[in-house]
Backbone bond lengths (Angstrom), bond angles and torsions (degrees), N, CA, C in turn:
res aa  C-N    CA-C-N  psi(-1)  N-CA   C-N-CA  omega(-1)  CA-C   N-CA-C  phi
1 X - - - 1.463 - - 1.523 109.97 -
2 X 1.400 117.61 133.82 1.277 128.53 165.59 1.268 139.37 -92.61
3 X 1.157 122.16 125.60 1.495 112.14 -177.98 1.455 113.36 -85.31
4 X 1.404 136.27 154.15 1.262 135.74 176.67 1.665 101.21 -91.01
5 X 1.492 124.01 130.78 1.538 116.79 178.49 1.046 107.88 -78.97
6 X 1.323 116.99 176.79 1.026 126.80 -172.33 1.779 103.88 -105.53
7 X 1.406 117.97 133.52 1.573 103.73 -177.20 1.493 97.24 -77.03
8 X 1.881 85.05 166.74 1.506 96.15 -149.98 1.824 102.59 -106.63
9 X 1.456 122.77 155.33 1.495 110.78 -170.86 1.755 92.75 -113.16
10 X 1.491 94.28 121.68 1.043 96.25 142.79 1.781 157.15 -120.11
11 X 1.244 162.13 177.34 1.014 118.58 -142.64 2.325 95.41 -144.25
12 X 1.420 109.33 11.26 1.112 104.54 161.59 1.434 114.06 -98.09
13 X 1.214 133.13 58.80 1.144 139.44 139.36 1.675 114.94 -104.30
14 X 1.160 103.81 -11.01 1.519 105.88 164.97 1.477 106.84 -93.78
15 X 1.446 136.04 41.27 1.737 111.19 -168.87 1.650 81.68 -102.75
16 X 1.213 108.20 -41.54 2.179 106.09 -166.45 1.779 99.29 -26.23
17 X 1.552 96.62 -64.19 1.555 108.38 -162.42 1.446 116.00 -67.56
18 X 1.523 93.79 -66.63 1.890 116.26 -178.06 2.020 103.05 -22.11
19 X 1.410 88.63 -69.72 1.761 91.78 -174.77 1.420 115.75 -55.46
20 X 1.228 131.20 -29.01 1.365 121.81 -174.46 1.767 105.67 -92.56
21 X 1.394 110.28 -35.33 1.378 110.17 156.66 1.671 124.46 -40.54
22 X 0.784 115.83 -79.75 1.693 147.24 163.32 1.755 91.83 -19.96
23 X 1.290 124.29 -78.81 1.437 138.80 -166.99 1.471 98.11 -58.35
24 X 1.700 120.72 -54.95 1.359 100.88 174.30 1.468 130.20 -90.43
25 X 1.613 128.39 18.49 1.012 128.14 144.59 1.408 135.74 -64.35
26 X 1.578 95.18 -44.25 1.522 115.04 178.22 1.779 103.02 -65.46
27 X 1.211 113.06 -36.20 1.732 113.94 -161.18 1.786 93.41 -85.18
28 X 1.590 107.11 -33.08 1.810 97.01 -179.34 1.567 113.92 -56.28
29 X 1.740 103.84 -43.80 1.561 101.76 -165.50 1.443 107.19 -95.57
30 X 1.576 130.99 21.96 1.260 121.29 -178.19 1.718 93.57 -116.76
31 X 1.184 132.38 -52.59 1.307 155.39 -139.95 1.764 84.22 -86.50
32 X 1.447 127.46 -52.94 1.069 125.79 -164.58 1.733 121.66 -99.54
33 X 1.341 105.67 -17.90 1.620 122.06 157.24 1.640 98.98 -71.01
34 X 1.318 138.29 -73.59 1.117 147.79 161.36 1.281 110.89 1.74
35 X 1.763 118.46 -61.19 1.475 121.13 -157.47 1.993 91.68 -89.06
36 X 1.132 113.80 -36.71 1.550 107.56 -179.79 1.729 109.46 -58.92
37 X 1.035 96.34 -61.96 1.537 110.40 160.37 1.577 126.80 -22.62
38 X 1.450 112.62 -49.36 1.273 125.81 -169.25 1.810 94.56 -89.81
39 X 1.095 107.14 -56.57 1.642 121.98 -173.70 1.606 99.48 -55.43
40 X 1.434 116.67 -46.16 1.681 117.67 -171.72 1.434 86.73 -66.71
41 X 1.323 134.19 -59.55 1.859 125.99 -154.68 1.563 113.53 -54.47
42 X 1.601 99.84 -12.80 1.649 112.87 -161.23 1.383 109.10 -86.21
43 X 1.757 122.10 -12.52 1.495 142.08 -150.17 0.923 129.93 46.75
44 X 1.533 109.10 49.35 1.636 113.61 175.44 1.600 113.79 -86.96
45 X 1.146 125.24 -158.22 1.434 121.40 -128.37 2.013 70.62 -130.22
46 X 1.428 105.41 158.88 1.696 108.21 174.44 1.203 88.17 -90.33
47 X 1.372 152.81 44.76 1.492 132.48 168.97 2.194 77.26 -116.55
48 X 1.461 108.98 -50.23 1.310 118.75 -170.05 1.480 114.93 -36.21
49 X 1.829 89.57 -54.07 1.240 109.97 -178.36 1.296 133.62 -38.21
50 X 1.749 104.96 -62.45 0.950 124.23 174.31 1.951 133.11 -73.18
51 X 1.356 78.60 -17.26 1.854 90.79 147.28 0.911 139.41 -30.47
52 X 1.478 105.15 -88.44 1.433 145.65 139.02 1.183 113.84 -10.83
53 X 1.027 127.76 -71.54 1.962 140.89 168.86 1.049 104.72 -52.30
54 X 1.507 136.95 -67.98 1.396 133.88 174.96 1.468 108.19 -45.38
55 X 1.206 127.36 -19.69 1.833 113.44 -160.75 1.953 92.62 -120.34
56 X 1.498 109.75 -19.95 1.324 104.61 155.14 1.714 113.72 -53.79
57 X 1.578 98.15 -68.72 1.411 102.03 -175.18 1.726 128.92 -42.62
58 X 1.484 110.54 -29.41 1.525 120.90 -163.05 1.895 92.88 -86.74
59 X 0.892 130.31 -43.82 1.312 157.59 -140.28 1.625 102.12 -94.85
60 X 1.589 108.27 -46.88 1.688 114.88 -179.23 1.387 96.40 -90.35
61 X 1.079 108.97 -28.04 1.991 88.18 -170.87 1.717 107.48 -96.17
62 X 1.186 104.86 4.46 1.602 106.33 165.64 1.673 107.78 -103.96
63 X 0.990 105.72 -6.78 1.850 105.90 175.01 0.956 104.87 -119.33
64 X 1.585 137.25 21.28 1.134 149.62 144.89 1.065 123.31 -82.76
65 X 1.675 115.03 -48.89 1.502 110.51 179.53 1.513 96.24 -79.40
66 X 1.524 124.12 -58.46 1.626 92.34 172.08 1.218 168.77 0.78
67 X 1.411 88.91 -76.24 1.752 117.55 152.40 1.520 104.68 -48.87
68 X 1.423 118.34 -76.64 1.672 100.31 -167.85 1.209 106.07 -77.08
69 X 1.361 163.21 20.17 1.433 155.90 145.05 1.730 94.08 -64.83
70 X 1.378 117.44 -73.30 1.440 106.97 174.81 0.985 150.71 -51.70
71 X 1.756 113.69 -28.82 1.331 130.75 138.03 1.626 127.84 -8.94
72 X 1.741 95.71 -79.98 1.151 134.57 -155.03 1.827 105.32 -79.08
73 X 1.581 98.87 -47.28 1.632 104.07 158.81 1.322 124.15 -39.81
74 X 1.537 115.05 -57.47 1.379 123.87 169.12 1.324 127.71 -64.93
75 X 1.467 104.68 -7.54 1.499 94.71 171.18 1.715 100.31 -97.72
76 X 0.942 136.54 -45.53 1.764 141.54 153.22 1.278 86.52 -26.82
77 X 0.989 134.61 -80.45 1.790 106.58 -157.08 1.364 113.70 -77.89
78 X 1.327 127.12 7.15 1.621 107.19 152.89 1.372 102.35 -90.29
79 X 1.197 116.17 -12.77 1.828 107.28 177.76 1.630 113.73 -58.76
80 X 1.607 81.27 -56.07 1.823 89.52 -178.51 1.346 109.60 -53.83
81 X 1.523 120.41 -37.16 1.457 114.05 -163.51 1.713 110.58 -79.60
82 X 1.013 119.66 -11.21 1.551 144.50 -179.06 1.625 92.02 -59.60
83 X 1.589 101.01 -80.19 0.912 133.35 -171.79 1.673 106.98 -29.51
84 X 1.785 104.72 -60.43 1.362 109.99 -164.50 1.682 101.71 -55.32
85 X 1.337 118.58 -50.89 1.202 133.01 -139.49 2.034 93.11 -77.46
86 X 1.402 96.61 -11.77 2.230 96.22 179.75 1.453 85.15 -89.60
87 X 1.698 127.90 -44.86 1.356 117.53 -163.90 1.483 102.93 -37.52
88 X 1.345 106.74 -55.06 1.474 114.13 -145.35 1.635 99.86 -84.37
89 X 1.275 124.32 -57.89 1.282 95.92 158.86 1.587 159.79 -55.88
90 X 1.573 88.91 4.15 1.452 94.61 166.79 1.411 110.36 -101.53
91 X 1.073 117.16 13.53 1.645 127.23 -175.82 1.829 82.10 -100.35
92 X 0.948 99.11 -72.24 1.391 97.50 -165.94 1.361 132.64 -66.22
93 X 1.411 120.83 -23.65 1.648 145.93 170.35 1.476 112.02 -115.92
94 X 1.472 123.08 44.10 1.877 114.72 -179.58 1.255 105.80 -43.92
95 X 1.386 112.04 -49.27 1.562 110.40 -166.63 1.504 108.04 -76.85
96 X 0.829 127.60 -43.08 1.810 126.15 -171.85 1.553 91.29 -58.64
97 X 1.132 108.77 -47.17 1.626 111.51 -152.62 1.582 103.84 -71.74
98 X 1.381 121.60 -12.72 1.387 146.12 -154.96 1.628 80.43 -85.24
99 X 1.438 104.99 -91.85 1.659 134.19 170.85 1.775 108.98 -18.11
100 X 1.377 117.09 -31.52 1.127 117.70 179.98 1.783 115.02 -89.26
101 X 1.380 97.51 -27.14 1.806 94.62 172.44 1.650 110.11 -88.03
102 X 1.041 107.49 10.71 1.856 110.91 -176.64 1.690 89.22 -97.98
103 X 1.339 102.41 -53.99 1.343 116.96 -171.64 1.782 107.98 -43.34
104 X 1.150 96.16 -70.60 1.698 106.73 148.73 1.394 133.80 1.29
105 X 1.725 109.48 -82.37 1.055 136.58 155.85 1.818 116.18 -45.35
106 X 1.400 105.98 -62.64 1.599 80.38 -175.64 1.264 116.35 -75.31
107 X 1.473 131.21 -9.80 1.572 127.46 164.32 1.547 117.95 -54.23
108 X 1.176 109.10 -24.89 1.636 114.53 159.40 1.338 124.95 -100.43
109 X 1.546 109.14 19.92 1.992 92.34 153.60 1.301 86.76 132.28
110 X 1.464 129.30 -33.25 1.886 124.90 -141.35 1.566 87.34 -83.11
111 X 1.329 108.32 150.17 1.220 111.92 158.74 1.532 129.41 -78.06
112 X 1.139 128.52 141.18 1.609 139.88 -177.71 1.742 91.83 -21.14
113 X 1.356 112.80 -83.34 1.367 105.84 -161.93 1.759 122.68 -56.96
114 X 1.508 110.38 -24.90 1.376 114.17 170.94 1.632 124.60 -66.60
115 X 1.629 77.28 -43.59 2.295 93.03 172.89 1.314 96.62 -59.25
116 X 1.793 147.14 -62.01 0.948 165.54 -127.08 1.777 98.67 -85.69
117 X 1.118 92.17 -25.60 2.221 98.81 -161.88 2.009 89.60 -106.96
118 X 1.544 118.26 -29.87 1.335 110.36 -168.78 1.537 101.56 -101.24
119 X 1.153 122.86 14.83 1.761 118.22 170.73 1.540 91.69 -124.13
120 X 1.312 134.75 3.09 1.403 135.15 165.70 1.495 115.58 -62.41
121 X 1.982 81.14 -58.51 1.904 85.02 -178.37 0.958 121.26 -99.20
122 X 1.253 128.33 -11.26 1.851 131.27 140.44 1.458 107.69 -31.54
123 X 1.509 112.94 -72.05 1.275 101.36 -170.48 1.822 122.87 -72.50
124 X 1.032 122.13 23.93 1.032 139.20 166.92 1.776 128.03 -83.87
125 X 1.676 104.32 -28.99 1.441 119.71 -156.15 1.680 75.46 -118.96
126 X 1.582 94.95 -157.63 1.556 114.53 166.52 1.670 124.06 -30.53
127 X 1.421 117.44 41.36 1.263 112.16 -169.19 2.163 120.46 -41.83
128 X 0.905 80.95 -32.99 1.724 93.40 -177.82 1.474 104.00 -58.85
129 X 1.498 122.47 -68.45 1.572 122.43 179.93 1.538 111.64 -56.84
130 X 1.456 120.96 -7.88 1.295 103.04 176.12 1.179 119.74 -111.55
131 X 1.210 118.34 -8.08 1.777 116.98 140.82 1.616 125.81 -71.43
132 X 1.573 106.49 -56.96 1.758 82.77 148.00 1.249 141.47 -22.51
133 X 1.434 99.47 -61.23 1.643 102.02 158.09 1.304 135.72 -22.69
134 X 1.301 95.34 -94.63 1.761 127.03 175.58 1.282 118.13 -64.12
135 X 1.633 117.03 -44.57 1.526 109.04 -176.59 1.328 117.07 -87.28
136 X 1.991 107.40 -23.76 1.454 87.89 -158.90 1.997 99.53 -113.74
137 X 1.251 97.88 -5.21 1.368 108.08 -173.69 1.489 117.76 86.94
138 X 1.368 105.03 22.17 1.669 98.86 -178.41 1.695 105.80 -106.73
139 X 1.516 100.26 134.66 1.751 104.22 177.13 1.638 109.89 -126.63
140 X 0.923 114.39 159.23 1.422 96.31 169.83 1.550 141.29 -57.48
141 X 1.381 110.52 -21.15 1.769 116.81 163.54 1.888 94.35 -59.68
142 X 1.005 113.29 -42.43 1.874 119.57 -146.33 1.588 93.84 -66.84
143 X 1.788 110.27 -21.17 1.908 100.84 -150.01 1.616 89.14 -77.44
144 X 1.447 113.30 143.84 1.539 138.10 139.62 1.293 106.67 -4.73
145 X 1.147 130.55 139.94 1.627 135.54 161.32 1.203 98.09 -156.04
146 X 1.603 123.21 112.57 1.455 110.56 -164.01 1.623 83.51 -109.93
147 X 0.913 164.26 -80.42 1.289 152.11 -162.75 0.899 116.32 -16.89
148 X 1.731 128.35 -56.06 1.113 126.88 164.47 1.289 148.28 -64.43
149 X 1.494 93.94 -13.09 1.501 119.92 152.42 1.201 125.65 -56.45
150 X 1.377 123.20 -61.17 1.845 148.11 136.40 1.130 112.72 -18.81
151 X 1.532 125.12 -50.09 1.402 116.95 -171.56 1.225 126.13 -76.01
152 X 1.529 115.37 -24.40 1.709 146.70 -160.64 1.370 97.53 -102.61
153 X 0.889 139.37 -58.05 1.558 150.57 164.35 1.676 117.00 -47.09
154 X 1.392 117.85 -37.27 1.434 118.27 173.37 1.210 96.04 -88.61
155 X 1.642 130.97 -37.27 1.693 103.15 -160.78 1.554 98.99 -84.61
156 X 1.146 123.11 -44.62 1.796 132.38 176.43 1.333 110.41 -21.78
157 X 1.828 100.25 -51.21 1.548 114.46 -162.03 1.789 101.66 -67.13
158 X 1.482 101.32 -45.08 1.953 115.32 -176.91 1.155 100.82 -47.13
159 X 1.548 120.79 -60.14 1.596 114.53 -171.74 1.691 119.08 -62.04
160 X 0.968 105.00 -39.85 1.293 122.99 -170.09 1.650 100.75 -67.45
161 X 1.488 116.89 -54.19 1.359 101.07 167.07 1.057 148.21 -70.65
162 X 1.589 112.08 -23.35 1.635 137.14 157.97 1.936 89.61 -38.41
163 X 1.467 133.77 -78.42 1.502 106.04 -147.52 1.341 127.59 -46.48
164 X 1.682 127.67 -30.40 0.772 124.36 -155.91 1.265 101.40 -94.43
165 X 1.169 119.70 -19.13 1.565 131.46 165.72 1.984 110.02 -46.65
166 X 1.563 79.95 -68.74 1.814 84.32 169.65 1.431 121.10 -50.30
167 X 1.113 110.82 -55.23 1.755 121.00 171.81 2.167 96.52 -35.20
168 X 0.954 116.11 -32.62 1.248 114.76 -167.24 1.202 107.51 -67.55
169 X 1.579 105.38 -75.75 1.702 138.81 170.31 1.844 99.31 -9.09
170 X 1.972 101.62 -72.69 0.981 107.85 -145.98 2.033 114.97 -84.55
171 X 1.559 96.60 -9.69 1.399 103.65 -176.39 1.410 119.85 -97.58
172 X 1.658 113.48 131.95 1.320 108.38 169.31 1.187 135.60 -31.72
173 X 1.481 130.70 171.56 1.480 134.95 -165.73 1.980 103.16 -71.20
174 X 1.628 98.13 -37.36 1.369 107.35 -144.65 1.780 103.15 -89.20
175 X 1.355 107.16 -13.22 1.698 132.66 158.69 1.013 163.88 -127.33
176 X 1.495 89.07 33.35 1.633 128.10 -170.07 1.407 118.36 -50.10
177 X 1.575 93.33 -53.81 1.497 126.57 162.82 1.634 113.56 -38.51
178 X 1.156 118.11 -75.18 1.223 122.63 178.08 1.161 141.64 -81.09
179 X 1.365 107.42 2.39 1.221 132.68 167.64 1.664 117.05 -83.23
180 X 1.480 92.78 -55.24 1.401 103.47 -177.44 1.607 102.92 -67.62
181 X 1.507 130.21 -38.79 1.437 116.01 167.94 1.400 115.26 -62.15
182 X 1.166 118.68 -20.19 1.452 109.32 -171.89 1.913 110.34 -80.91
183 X 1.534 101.71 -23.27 1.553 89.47 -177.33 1.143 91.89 -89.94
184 X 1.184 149.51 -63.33 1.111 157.78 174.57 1.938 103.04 18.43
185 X 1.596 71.05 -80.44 1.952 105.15 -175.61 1.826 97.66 -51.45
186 X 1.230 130.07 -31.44 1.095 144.70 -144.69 1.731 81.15 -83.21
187 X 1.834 113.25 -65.51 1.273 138.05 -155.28 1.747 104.77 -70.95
188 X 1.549 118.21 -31.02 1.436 125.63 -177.28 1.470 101.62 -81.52
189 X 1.247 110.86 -38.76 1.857 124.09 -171.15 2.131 99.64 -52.74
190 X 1.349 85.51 -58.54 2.047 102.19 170.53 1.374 110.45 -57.39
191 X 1.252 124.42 -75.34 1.521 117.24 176.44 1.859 132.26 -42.74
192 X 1.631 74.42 -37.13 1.992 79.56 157.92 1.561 130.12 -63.98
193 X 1.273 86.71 -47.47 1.986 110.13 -179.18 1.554 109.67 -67.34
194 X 1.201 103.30 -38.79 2.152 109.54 161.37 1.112 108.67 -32.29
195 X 1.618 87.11 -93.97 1.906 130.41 172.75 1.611 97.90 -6.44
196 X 1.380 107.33 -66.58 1.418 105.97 -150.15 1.659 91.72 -84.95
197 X 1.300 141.41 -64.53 1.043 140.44 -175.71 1.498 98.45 -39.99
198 X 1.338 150.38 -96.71 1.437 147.53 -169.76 1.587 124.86 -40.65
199 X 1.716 99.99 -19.32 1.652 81.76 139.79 1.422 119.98 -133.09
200 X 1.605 114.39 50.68 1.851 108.63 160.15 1.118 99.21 95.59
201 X 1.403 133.23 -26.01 1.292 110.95 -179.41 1.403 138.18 -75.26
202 X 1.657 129.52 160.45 2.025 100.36 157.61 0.794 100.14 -31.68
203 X 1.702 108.43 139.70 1.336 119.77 141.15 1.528 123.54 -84.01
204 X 1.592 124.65 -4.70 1.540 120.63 155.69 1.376 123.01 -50.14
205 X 1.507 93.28 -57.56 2.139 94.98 -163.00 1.764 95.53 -73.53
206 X 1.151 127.92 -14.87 1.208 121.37 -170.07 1.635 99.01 -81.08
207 X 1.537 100.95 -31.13 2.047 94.23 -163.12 1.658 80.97 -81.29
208 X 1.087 113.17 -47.83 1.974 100.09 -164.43 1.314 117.73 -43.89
209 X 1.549 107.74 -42.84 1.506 124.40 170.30 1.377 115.22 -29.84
210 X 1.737 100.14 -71.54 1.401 112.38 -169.52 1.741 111.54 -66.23
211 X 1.132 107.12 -34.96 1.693 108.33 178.79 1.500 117.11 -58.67
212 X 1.731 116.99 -53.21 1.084 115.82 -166.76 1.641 110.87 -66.10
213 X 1.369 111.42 -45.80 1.318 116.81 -174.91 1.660 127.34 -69.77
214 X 1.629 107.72 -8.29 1.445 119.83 171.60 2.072 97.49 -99.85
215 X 1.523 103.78 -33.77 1.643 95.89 160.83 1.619 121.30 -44.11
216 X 1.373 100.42 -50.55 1.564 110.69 -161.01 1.982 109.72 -72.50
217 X 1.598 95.48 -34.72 1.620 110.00 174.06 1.200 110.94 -58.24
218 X 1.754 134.78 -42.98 1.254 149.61 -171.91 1.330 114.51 -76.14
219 X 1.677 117.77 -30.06 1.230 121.38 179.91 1.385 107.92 -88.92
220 X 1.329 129.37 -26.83 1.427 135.69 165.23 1.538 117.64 -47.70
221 X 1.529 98.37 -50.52 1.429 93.98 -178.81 1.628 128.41 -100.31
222 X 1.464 76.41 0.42 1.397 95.75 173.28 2.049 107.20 -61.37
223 X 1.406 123.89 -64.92 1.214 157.16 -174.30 1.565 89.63 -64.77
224 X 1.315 150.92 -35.22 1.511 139.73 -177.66 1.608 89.90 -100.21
225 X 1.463 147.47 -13.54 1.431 105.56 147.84 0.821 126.77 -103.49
226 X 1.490 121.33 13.19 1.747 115.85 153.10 1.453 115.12 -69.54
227 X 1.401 110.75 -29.37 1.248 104.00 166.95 1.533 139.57 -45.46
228 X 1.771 90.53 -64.75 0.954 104.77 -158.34 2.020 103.25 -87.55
229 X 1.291 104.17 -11.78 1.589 108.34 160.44 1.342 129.27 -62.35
230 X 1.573 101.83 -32.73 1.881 111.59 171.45 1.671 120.10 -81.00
231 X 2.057 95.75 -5.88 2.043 78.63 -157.84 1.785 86.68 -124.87
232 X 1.608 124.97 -13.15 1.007 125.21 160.60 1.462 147.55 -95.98
């Protein structure tokens, strides 16, 4: 008797998005709690404040998607250029290039005559995607998508900077400060516990990660506008 399996989940088909998501969530609510943070220690005014936060927010999530659109572009064009440079040598070397996906194959286990019979009929079909494949490591989860890189990264960053914004809105004059660190920590603690859950990982060492290091950003700027509020 047979059992039917169960199909199996896997979870790097989310890496394109997840990571640029993840990076601009964490960078919306650290980068933009941070600047309220720094601006509140300085004794500015909640109209000041929220300035500041608003022109953090407009400012990071457009040099967010930026950054990873250009990023991500540049990695697409070494793909493509990869790419060009097998076209042409398989135009020009079929057989070497043949000899090199066998070669391939038995470096992972196959025996001579099996490597020898499975780069036969490989190279028969789609020869190009199956050196992509095998030689160069490119699959279709792996290819570049920079838009979508851009798109996940600007909206991640919006949400992510909106809380601490709200934390502003909604907290008195006299605990702005501690309020706004407290959701903050609240908002990095979640984005960690995502992060790591949506791609497989603990979700502990991933939330501690994200907490301590948006702690340590907040206390930085926390201490340069006390500074610079007492000497300017």
């Amino acid at each position: 008797m047979t059992t039917a399996r169960h199909p199996e989940t896997h979870l790097s088909h989310r890496s394109g998005w997840l990571r640029a998501a993840v990076l601009g969530a964490n960078d919306g609510i650290v980068s933009v709690a941070a600047i309220i943070v720094g601006v509140a220690a300085a004794g500015s005014s909640r109209s000041a404040i929220l300035t500041a936060g608003i022109a953090g927010l407009v400012a990071g999530a457009a040099s967010m998607a930026a950054g990873e659109y250009v990023s991500v572009s540049s990695q697409a064009d070494a793909e493509r250029a990869d790419l060009s440079v097998e076209r042409r040598e398989l135009t020009e070397d079929p057989v070497g290039e043949r000899d090199e996906l066998a070669a391939i194959y038995r470096s992972r286990g196959l025996s001579a005559a099996l490597a020898d019979q499975v780069a036969d009929e490989l190279s028969t079909g789609d020869v190009l995607s199956a050196h992509a494949r095998d030689e160069l490591g490119m699959t279709e989860l792996s290819h570049a998508r920079p838009f979508q890189a851009a798109g996940a990264s600007a909206a991640s960053f919006t949400v992510g900077a909106a809380l601490p914004l709200l934390a502003v809105i909604v907290s008195p004059a006299g605990t702005r400060i501690e309020l706004t660190v407290a959701a903050t920590l609240v908002a990095l603690g979640l984005t960690g516990f995502m992060g790591a859950r949506l791609g497989g990982a603990p979700p502990g060492r991933g939330t501690l990660r994200v907490v301590i290091w948006g702690l340590a950003a907040m206390a930085l700027t926390m201490v340069v506008g006390r500074l610079v509020g007492t000497n300017v």
